[in-house]
C-alpha positions as a Python dict, from the first residue, in 0.01 Angstrom:
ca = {
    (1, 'X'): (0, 0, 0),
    (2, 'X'): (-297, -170, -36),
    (3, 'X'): (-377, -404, -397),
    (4, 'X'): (-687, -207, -477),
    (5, 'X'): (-492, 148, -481),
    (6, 'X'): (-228, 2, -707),
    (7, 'X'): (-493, -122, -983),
    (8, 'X'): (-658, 228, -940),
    (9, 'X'): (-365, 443, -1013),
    (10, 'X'): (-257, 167, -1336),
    (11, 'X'): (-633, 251, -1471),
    (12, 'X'): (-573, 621, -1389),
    (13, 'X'): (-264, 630, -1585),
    (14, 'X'): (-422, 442, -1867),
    (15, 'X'): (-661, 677, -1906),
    (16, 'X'): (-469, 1023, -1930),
    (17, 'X'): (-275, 820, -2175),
    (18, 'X'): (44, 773, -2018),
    (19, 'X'): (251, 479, -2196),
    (20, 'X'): (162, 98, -2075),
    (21, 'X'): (538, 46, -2042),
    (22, 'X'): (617, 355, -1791),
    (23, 'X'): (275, 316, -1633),
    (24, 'X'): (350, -4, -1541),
    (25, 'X'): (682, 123, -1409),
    (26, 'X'): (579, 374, -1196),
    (27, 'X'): (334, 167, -1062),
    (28, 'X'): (530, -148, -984),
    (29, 'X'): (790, 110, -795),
    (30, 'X'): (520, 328, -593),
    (31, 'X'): (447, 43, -354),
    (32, 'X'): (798, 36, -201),
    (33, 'X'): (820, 435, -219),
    (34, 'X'): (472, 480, -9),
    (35, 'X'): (486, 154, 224),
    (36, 'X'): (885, 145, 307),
    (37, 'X'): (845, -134, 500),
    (38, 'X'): (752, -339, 159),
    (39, 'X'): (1021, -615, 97),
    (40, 'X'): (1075, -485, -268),
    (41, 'X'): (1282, -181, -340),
    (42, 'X'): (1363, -4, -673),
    (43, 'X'): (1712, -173, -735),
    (44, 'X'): (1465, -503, -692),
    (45, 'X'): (1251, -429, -1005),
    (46, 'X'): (1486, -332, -1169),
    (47, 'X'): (1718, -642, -1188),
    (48, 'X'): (1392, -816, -1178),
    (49, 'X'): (1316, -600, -1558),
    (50, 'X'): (1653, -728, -1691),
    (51, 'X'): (1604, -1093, -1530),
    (52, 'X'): (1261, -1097, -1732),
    (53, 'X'): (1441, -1020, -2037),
    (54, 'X'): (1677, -1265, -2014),
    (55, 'X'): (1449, -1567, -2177),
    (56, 'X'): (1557, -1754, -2476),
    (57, 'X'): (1179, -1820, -2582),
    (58, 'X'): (1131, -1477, -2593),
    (59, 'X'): (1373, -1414, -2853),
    (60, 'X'): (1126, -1580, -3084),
    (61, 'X'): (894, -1255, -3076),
    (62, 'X'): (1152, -1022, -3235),
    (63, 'X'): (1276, -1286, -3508),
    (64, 'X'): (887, -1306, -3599),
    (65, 'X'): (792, -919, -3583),
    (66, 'X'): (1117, -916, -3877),
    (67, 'X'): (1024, -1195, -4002),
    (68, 'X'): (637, -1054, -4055),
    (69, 'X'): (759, -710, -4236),
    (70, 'X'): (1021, -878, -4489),
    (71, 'X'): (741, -1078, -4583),
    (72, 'X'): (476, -789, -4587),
    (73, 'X'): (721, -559, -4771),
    (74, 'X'): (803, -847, -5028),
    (75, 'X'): (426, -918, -5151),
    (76, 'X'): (354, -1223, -4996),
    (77, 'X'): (26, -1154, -4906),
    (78, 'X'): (-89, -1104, -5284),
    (79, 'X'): (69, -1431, -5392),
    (80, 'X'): (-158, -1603, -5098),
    (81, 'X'): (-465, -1422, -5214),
    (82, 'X'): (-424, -1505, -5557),
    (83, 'X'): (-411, -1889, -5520),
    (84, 'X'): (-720, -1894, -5279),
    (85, 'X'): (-934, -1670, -5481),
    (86, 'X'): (-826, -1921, -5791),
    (87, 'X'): (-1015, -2178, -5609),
    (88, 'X'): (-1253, -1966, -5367),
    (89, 'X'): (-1376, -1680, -5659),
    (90, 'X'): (-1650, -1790, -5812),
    (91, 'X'): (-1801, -1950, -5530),
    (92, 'X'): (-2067, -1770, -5322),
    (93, 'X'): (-1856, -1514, -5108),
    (94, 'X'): (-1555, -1681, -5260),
    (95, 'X'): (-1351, -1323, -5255),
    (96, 'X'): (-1444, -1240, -4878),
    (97, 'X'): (-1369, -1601, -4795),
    (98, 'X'): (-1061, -1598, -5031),
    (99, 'X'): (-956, -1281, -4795),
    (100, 'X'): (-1023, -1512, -4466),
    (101, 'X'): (-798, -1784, -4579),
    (102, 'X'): (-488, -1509, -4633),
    (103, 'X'): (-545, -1374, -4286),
    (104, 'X'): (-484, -1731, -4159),
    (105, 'X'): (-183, -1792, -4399),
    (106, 'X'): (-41, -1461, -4340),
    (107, 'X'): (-125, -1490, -3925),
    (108, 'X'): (100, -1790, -3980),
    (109, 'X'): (383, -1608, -4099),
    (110, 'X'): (325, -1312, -3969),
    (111, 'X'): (222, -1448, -3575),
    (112, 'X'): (127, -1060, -3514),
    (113, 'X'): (-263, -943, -3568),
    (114, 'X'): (-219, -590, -3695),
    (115, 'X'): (53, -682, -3899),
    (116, 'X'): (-183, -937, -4054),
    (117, 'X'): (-438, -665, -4109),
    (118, 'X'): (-161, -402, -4269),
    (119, 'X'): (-8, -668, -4504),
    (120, 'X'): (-355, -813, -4624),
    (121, 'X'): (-594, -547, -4622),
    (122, 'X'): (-352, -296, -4781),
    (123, 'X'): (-377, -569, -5104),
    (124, 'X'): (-737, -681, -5052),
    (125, 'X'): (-988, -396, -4991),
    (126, 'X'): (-926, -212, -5332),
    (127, 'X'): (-984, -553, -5492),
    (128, 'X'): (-1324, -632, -5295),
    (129, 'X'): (-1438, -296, -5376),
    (130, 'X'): (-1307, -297, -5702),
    (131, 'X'): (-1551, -579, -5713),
    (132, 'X'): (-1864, -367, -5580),
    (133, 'X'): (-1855, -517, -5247),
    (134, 'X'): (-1935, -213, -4960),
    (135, 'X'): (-1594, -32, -4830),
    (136, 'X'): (-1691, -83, -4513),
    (137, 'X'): (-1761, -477, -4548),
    (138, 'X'): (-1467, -530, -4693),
    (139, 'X'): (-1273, -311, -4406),
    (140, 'X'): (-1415, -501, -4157),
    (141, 'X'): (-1335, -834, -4242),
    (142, 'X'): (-966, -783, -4290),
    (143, 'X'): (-1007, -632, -3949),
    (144, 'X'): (-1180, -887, -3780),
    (145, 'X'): (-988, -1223, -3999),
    (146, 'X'): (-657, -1042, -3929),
    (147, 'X'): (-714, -1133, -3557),
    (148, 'X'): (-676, -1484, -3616),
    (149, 'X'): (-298, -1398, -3640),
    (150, 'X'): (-250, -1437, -3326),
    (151, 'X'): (-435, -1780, -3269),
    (152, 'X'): (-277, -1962, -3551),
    (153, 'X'): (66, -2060, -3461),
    (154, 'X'): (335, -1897, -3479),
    (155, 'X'): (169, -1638, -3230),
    (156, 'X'): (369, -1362, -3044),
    (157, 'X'): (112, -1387, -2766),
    (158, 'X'): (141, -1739, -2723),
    (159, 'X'): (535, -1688, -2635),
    (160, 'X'): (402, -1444, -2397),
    (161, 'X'): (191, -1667, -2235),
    (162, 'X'): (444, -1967, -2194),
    (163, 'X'): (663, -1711, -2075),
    (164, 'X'): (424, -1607, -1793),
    (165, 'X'): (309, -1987, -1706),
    (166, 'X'): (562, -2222, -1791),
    (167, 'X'): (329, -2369, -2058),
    (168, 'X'): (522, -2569, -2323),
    (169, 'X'): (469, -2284, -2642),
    (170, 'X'): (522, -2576, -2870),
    (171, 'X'): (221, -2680, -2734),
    (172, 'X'): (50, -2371, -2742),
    (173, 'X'): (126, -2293, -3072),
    (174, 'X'): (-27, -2669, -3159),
    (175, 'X'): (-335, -2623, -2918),
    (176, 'X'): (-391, -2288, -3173),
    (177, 'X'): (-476, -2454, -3485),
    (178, 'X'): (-802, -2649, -3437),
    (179, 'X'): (-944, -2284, -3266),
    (180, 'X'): (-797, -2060, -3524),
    (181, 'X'): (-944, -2295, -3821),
    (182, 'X'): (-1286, -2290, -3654),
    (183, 'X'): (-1326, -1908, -3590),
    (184, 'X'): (-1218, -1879, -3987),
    (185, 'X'): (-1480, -2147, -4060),
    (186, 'X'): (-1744, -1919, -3877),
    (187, 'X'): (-1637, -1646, -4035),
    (188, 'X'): (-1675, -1785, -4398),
    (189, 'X'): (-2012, -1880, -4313),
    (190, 'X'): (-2100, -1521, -4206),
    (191, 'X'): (-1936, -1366, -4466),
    (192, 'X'): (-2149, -1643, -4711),
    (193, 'X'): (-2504, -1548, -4526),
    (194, 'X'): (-2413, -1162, -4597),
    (195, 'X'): (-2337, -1212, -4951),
    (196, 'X'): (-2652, -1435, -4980),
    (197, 'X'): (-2867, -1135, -4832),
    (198, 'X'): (-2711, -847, -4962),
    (199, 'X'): (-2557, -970, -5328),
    (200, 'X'): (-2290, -970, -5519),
    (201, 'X'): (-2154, -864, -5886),
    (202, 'X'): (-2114, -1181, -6016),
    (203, 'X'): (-1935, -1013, -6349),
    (204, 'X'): (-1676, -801, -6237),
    (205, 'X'): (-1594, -1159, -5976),
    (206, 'X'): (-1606, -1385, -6289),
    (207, 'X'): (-1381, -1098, -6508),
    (208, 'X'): (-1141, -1061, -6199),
    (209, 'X'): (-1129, -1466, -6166),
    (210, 'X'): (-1108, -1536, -6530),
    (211, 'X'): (-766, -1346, -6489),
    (212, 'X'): (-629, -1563, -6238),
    (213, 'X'): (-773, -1879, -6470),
    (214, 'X'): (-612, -1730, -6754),
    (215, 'X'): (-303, -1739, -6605),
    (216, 'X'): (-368, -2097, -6552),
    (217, 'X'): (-347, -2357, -6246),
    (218, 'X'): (21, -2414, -6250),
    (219, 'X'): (135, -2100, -6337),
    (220, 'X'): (-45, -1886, -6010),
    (221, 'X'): (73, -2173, -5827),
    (222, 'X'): (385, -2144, -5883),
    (223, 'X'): (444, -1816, -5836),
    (224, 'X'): (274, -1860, -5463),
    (225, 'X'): (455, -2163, -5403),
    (226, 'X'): (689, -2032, -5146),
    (227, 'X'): (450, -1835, -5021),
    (228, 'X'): (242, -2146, -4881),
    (229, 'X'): (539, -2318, -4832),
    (230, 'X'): (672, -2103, -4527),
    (231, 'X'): (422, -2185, -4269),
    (232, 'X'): (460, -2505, -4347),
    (233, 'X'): (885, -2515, -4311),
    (234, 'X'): (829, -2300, -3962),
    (235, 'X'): (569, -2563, -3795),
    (236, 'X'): (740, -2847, -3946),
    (237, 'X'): (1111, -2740, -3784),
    (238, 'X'): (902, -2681, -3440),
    (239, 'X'): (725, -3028, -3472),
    (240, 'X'): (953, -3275, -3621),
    (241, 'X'): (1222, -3131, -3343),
    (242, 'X'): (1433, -3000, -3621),
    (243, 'X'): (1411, -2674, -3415),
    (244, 'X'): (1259, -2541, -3123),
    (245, 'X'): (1020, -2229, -3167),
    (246, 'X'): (1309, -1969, -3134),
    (247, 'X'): (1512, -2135, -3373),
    (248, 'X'): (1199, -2147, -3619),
    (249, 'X'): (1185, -1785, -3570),
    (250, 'X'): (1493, -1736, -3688),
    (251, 'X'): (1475, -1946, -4015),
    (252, 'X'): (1149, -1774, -4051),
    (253, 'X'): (1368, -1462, -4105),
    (254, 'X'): (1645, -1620, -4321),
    (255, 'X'): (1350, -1805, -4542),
    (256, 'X'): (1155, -1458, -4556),
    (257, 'X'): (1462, -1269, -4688),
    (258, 'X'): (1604, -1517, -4940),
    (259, 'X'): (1263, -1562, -5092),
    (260, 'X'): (1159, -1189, -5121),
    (261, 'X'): (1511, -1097, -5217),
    (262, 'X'): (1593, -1385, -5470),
    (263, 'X'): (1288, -1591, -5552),
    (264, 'X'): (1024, -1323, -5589),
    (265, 'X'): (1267, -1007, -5610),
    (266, 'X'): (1038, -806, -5461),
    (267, 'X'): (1293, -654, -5222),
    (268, 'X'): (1641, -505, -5307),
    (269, 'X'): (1917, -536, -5107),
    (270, 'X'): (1976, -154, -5006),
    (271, 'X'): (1512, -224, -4864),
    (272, 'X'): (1708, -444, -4589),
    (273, 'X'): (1832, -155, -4362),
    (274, 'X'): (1471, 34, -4381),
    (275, 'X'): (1339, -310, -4276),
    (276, 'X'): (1556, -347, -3974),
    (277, 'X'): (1516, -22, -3867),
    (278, 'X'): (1092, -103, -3921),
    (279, 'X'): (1137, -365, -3693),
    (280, 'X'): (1351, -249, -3435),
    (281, 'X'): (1085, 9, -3402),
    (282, 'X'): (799, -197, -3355),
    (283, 'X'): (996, -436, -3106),
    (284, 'X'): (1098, -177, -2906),
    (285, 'X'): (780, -82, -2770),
    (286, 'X'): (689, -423, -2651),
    (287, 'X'): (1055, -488, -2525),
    (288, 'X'): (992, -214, -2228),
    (289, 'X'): (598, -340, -2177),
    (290, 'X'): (747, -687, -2115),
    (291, 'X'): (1019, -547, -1887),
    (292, 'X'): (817, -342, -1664),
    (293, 'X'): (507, -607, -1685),
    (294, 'X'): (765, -833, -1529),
    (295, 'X'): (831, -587, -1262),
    (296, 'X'): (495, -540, -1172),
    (297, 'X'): (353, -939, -1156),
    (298, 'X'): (642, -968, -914),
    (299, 'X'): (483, -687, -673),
    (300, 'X'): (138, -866, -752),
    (301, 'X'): (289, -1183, -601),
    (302, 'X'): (456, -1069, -329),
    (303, 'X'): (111, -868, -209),
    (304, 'X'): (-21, -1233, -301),
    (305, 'X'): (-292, -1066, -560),
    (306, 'X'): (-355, -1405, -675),
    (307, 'X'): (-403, -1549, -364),
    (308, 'X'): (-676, -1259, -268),
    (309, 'X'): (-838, -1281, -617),
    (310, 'X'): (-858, -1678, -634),
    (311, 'X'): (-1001, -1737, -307),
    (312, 'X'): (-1228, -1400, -374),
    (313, 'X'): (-1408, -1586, -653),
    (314, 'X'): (-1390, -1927, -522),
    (315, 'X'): (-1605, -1793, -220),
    (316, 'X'): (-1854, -1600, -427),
    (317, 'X'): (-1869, -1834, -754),
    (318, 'X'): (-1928, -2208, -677),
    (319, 'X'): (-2039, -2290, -1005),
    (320, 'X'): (-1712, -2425, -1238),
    (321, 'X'): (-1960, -2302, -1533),
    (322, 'X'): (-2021, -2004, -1362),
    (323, 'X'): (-1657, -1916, -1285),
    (324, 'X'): (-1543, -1960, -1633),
    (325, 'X'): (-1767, -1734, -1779),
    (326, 'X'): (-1685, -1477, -1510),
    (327, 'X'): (-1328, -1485, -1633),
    (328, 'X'): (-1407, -1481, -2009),
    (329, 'X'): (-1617, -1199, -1913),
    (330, 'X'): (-1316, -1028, -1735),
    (331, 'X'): (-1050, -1078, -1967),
    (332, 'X'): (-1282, -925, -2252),
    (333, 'X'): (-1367, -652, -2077),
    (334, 'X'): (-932, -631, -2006),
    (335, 'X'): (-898, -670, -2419),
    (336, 'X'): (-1067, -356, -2479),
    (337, 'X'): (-888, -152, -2300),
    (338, 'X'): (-570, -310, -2255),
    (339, 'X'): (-265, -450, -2510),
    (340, 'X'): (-251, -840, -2569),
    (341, 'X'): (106, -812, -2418),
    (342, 'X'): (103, -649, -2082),
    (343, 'X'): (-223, -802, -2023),
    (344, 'X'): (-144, -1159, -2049),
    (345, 'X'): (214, -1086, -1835),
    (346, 'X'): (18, -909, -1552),
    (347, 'X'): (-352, -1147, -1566),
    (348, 'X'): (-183, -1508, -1614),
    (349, 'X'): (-9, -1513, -1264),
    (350, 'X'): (-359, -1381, -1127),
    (351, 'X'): (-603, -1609, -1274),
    (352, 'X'): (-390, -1943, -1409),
    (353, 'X'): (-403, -2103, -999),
    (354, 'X'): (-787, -2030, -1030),
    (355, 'X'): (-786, -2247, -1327),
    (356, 'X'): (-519, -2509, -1250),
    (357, 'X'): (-790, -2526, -921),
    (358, 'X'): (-1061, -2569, -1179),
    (359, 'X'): (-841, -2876, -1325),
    (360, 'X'): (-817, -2694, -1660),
    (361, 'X'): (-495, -2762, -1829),
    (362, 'X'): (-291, -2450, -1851),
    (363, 'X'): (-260, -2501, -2216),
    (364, 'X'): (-622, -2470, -2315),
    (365, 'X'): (-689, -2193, -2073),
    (366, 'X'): (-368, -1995, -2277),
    (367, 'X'): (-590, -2066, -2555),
    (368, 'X'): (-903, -1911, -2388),
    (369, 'X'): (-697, -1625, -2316),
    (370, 'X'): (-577, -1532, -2655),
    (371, 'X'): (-920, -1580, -2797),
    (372, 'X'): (-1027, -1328, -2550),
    (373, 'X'): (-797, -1023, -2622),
    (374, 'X'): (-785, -1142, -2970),
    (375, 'X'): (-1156, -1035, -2963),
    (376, 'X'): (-1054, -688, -2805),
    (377, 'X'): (-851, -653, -3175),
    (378, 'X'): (-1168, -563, -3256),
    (379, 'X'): (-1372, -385, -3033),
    (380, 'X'): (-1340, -3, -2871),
    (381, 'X'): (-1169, 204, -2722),
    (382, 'X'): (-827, 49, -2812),
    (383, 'X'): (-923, -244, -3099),
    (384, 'X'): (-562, -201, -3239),
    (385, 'X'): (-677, -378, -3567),
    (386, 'X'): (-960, -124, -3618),
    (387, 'X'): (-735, 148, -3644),
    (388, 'X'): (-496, -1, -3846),
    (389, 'X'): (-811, -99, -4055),
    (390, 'X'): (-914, 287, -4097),
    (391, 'X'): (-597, 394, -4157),
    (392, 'X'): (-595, 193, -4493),
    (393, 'X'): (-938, 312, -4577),
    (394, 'X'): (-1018, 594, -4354),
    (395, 'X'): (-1352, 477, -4303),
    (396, 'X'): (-1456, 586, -3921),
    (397, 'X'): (-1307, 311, -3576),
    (398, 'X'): (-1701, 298, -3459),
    (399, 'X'): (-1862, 240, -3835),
    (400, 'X'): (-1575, -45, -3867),
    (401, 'X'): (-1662, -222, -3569),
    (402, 'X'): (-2045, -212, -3567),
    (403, 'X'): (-2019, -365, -3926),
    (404, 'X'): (-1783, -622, -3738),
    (405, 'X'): (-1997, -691, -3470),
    (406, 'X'): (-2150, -1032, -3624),
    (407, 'X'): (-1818, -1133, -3658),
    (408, 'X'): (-1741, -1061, -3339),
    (409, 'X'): (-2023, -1306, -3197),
    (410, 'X'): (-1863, -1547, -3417),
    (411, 'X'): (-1551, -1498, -3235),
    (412, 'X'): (-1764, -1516, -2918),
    (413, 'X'): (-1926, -1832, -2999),
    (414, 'X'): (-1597, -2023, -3075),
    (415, 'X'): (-1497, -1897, -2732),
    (416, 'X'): (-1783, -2101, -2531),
    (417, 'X'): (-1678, -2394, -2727),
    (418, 'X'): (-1308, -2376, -2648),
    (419, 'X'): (-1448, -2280, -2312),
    (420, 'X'): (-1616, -2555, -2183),
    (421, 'X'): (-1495, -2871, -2402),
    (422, 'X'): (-1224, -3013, -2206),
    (423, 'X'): (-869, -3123, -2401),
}
């Protein structure tokens, strides 16, 4: 069964809205059932599902996904807010740049994009438009910030990645900091040129900060004090080699429950079994998109897709400038229509030898690759994060994203720098 055929009837299925996971599936299985000479048969793909299941890194992504709604449905994200908009409020932009920083806190607890977007903007829109600043503004930069939860570390798709290439994800996760940072940077600045142009009401931002100042330095603090401190106990375990990133996951979990339940008290102990049951829910999902992802990069391989794509655009693209953005251009064009997870299982045996040809290290092109389908967080027809965006403020997906779409070119421009300056 030819390559071309397969990808046709995976976009097919896509589009009448069958499930990634059993799209995937059914695809990965068709090639034995119409070609019976194929080498792979069903019973194959399907020990080959369990065998891809059977990863210790990958045990990190569940541990974080819990880890993400204790700490979501024990406040954390105002706590974070609070101390940044302490120091951030009165500032020019301060409260749109105080709702940046949280996104990258939070996307380091959190290491999941939409949850990022749920957990802050469900806190932070009715306070920026409490404070006059436009609905939709405000909705789209929790949208657009909350993508930098998955390029800080921790980051679910980062496991995925170093699942897929054999990348180090201790590496990964440190190779996502100086990115992450830089796209948040960009973003303050945008968010500092709107505000500039368009204005702000300095009064109700002074009344709202006075609170906070009120309160006084120590005191708000305090009371976010573990709140910044858990990013800071997960990267230190991974880095210091206290822990690797699985076991970080699960302190992650542990730290995330004692705090909420006896620090803050913000959780009760009869929440826990609605919280487990959250997360089970939200793993699950991924759990059979990873299994039959696995499946189906094995049938890739063995009709040597990557071979057939590599040497297609080494003989048409001789240009290593050239080739690079040809990929970028593909794998955003993938993170609109495709989720972070099955598309970096099925792409990164397909593209990482065209890269490792290039004489990119694998780690910075995982980076490239998040960046990308970070980016399709944001933009149509899927742009998971604009959804969850509108569902918090039920402001329309298309008036979300073209409000986002200077931020978006700031994403874009931190991509050709990550791009083409070599690690």
């Amino acid at each position: 069964m030819p390559a071309a055929l397969l990808f046709i009837i995976f976009v097919i299925g896509l589009v009448i809205a069958i499930p990634v996971s059993i799209t995937l599936g059914i695809t990965a299985v068709l090639s034995s059932v119409f070609d019976p000479s194929f080498t792979v048969g069903a019973k194959y793909l399907i020990r080959a599902m369990f065998g891809g299941l059977d990863s210790f890194p990958l045990l990190a992504v569940p541990m974080f996904v819990l880890s993400g709604i204790i700490m979501a449905k024990g406040g954390i994200s105002r706590k974070l807010f609070d101390v940044f908009a302490y120091f951030l409020g009165n500032l020019t932009a301060g409260m749109p740049c105080a709702v940046i920083v949280t996104c990258l806190f939070y996307g380091a607890i959190s290491g999941s994009a939409p949850a990022t977007v749920a957990a802050v903007g469900s806190m932070t829109i009715p306070v920026l438009t409490g404070l006059g600043y436009d609905l939709t503004f405000s909705t789209a930069i929790v949208a657009v910030a909350g993508g930098l939860g998955v390029i800080i570390p921790p980051s679910i798709p980062f496991i995925m990645y170093g699942m897929a290439s054999g990348a180090s994800v201790s590496d990964l996760f440190l190779a996502g900091i100086i990115p992450g940072l830089m796209i948040g940077g960009l973003l303050m600045f945008y968010a500092i040129c709107y505000c500039r142009r368009r204005g702000e009401d300095k009064e109700k931002i002074h009344a709202e900060v006075k609170k906070l100042h009120d309160k006084g330095l120590l005191s708000v603090i305090k009371e976010s004090f573990f709140a910044i401190l858990s990013p800071v106990i997960i990267l230190g375990c991974i880095y210091s080699g206290v822990a690797s990133p699985t076991e970080a996951a699960v302190i992650s979990v542990f730290y995330a429950l004692i705090i909420s339940l006896f620090v803050y008290k913000s959780i009760h102990v009869k929440d826990v079994w609605g919280i487990l049951r959250e997360a089970v829910k939200t793993y699950t999902p991924i759990l059979f998109i990873l299994a039959a992802s696995v499946a189906f990069s094995r049938v890739l391989t063995l009709m040597q897709v990557p071979q057939t794509v590599s040497a297609f655009i080494s003989s048409n693209f001789h240009s290593e400038v050239l080739i690079l953005l040809v990929i970028n251009v593909f794998l955003l064009i993938v993170g609109m229509v495709m989720d972070t997870t099955p598309a970096i299982l099925i792409l990164t045996p397909i593209l990482l030898p065209i890269i490792t040809e290039l004489g990119m290290d694998p780690v910075q092109f995982g980076v490239i690759m998040v960046v990308n389908l970070a980016i399709g967080f944001v933009t149509p027809p899927i742009g998971v994060n604009l959804f969850v965006a509108s569902s918090l403020t039920d402001v329309p997906v298309m008036k979300i994203a073209g409000k986002a779409a200077p931020m978006i070119a700031c994403f874009l421009a931190a991509l050709l720098l990550i791009t083409f300056i070599k690690c």
